[in-house]
Each structure stands twice: as C-alpha cells, then as structure tokens.
C-alpha positions in Angstrom: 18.0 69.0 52.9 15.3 68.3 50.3 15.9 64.8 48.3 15.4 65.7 44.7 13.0 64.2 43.7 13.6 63.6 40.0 16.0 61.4 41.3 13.7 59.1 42.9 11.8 59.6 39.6 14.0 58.8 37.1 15.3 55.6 38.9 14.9 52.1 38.1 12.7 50.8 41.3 11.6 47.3 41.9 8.7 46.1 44.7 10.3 44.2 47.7 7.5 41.8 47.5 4.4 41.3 45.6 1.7 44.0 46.5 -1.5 43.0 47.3 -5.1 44.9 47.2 -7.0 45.2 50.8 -10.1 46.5 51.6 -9.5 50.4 53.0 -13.2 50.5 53.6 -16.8 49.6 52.4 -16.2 51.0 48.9 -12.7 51.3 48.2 -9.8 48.8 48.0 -6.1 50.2 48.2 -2.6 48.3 46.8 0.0 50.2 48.9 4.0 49.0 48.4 7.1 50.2 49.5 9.8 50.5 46.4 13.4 49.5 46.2 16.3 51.5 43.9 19.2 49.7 43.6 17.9 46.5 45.9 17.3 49.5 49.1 13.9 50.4 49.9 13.6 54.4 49.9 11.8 55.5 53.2 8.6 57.2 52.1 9.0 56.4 48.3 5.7 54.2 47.9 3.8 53.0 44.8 0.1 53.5 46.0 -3.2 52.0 43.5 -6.9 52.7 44.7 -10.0 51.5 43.1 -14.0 51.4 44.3 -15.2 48.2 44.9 -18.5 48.0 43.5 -16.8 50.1 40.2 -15.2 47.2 38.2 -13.3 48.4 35.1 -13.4 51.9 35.8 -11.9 54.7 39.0 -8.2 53.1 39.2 -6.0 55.7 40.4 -2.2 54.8 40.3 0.6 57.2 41.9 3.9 57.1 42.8 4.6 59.4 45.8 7.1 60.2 48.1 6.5 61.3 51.7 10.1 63.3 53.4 10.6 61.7 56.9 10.3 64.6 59.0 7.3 65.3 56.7 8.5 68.6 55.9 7.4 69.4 52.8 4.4 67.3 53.8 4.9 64.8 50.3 2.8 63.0 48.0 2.4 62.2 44.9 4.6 63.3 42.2 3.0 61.4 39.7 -0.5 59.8 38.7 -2.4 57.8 36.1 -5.9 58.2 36.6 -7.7 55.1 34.2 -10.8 55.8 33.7 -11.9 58.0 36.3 -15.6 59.2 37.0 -15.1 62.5 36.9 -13.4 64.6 34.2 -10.4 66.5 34.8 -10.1 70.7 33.4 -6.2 71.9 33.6 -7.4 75.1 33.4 -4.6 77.5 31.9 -1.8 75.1 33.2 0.2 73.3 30.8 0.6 73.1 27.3 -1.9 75.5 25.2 -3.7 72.8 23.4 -4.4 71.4 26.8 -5.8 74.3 28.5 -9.5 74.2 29.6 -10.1 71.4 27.5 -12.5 68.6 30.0 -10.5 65.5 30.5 -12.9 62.9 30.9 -11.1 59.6 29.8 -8.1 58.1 30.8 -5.5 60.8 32.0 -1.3 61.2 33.0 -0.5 63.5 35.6 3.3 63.4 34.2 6.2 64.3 36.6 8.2 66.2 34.2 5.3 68.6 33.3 4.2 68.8 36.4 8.0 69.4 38.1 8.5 71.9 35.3 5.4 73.7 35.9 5.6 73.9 40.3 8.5 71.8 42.0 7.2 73.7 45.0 3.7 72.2 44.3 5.0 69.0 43.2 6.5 68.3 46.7 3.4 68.8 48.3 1.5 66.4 46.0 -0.5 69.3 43.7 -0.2 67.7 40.4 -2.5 70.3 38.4 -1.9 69.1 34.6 -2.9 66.4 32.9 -2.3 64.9 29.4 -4.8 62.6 28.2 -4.2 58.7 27.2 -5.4 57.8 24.0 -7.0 55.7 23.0 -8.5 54.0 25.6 -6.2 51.2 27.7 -7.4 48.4 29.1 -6.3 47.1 32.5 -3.5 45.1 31.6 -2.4 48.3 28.7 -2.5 50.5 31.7 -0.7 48.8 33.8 2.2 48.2 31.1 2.5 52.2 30.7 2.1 52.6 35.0 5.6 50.5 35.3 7.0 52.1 32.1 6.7 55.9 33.1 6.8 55.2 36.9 10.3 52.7 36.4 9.0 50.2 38.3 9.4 46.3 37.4 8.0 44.4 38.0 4.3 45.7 37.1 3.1 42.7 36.5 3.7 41.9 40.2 0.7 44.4 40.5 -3.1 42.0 40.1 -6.2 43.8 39.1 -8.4 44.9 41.6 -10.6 42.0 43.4 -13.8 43.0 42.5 -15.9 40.2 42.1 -14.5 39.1 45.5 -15.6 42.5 47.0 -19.0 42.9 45.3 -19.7 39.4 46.5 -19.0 40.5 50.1 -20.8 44.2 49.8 -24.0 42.5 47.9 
C-alpha cells in the first residue's frame, strides 16, 4: 500500500542531526538528510539541497522527497524551491491561468498542494510540472526561512549555506 504522501507533507519533521554539504563532484555540492516526524526517522523521506560550486549565490535547489522502500512508485520529490536558478522555468498550460506559459526565470516554488492537486500519479514519481514564482527576490538566509516553513521542517537553521569559497579555493 501507497503511504499518502500529504501526510508525510503536512507533518512537523525535524533533522536527526545537523546536515552537512559534501562535494558530489567537481562542480556540485549536495546537503542530503534523513527527517524525523514525531522523534522517528521516515525511511526514504529525505530533505535533499544541491548547489554548483563555482556558482555562489545563485543554482540552490531545495526538495523534500520521498522514495517507497520497494521503490515502487519509483519516488522523488514532492516538493521544490528552486533559488535562483540558471535557467528559467515555462509551466506551460499547467496550473493556474495567470501562470501559464509565462518564463519563470527568478526564484520559483514547485508547491505540493498544486502540484498533488494537479497529478498525484506524477507527484509520486517526482514530476513536479508547475511552478509559482517567489517574489521579490530572497536572499539565502530569506530562502531558507520559507524552505523550513512550507517544507515543516525545524530546524532550518541547522541547514549552513553552501561552502563555496572552500570549494572554489580547491577547484581554482
């Protein structure tokens, strides 16, 4: 049986210990943490932050996924902030008429609700096709307030911003 996931959602969830960026490769760095509902940590419910290395300030993805045990539906995220990504997002004719094909190119909220409500077939395999945008402009420490408000998870600011001096020291 199929854990619904607006459950998992809609929960209060806390890290089990701080989270910590690593190197996934030459360009990008990854922050990958298992999360806890009611002091138990969920099998496959994970709070997952990428960013390039040589990119400061700019290409954070943040997503709260869930991947089934038995992998069936395969998972993934079921939600995602994307702060200020490279390239622009189009929802095509998805979502709420004043979003459709209008270019996303700033700071963007692959919401679970809308999403859910739009595909919970798609949602389950981690196809999050509409976008809302997020305006005006966050900072890091802005985003990362609204990532732990509409994911439910506390405490964000157990999350550091992406080592990229560090990184760009090492890759120069």
């Amino acid at each position: 049986m199929q854990p619904d996931l607006r459950i998992y959602h809609d929960a209060d969830k806390t890290f089990p210990t701080k989270p910590q960026w690593k190197r996934r490769d030459r360009e990008r760095l990854v922050l990958v943490s298992p999360l806890d509902i009611d002091g138990v940590t969920i099998e496959g419910l994970l709070f997952r932050a990428t960013a390039l290395a040589l990119r400061p300030e700019e290409s954070v993805t943040f997503q709260l996924e869930y991947f089934p045990p038995k992998r069936q539906p395969r998972g993934g995220p079921m939600e995602r902030i994307e702060w200020r990504p490279l390239r622009a997002h189009n929802n095509k004719m998805l979502g709420p008429p004043h979003l459709h094909n209008v270019l996303q190119r700033c700071t963007h909220h692959h919401d679970f609700q809308l999403n859910w409500a739009h595909s919970q077939t798609a949602v389950r395999k981690g196809d999050l096709p509409i976008s809302i945008p997020i305006e005006p402009e966050p900072s890091f420490d802005e985003i990362l307030e609204f990532v732990g408000k509409e994911f439910r998870i506390s405490p964000i600011g157990w999350v550091p911003p992406p080592p990229w001096p560090q990184w760009q020291a090492e890759l120069l």
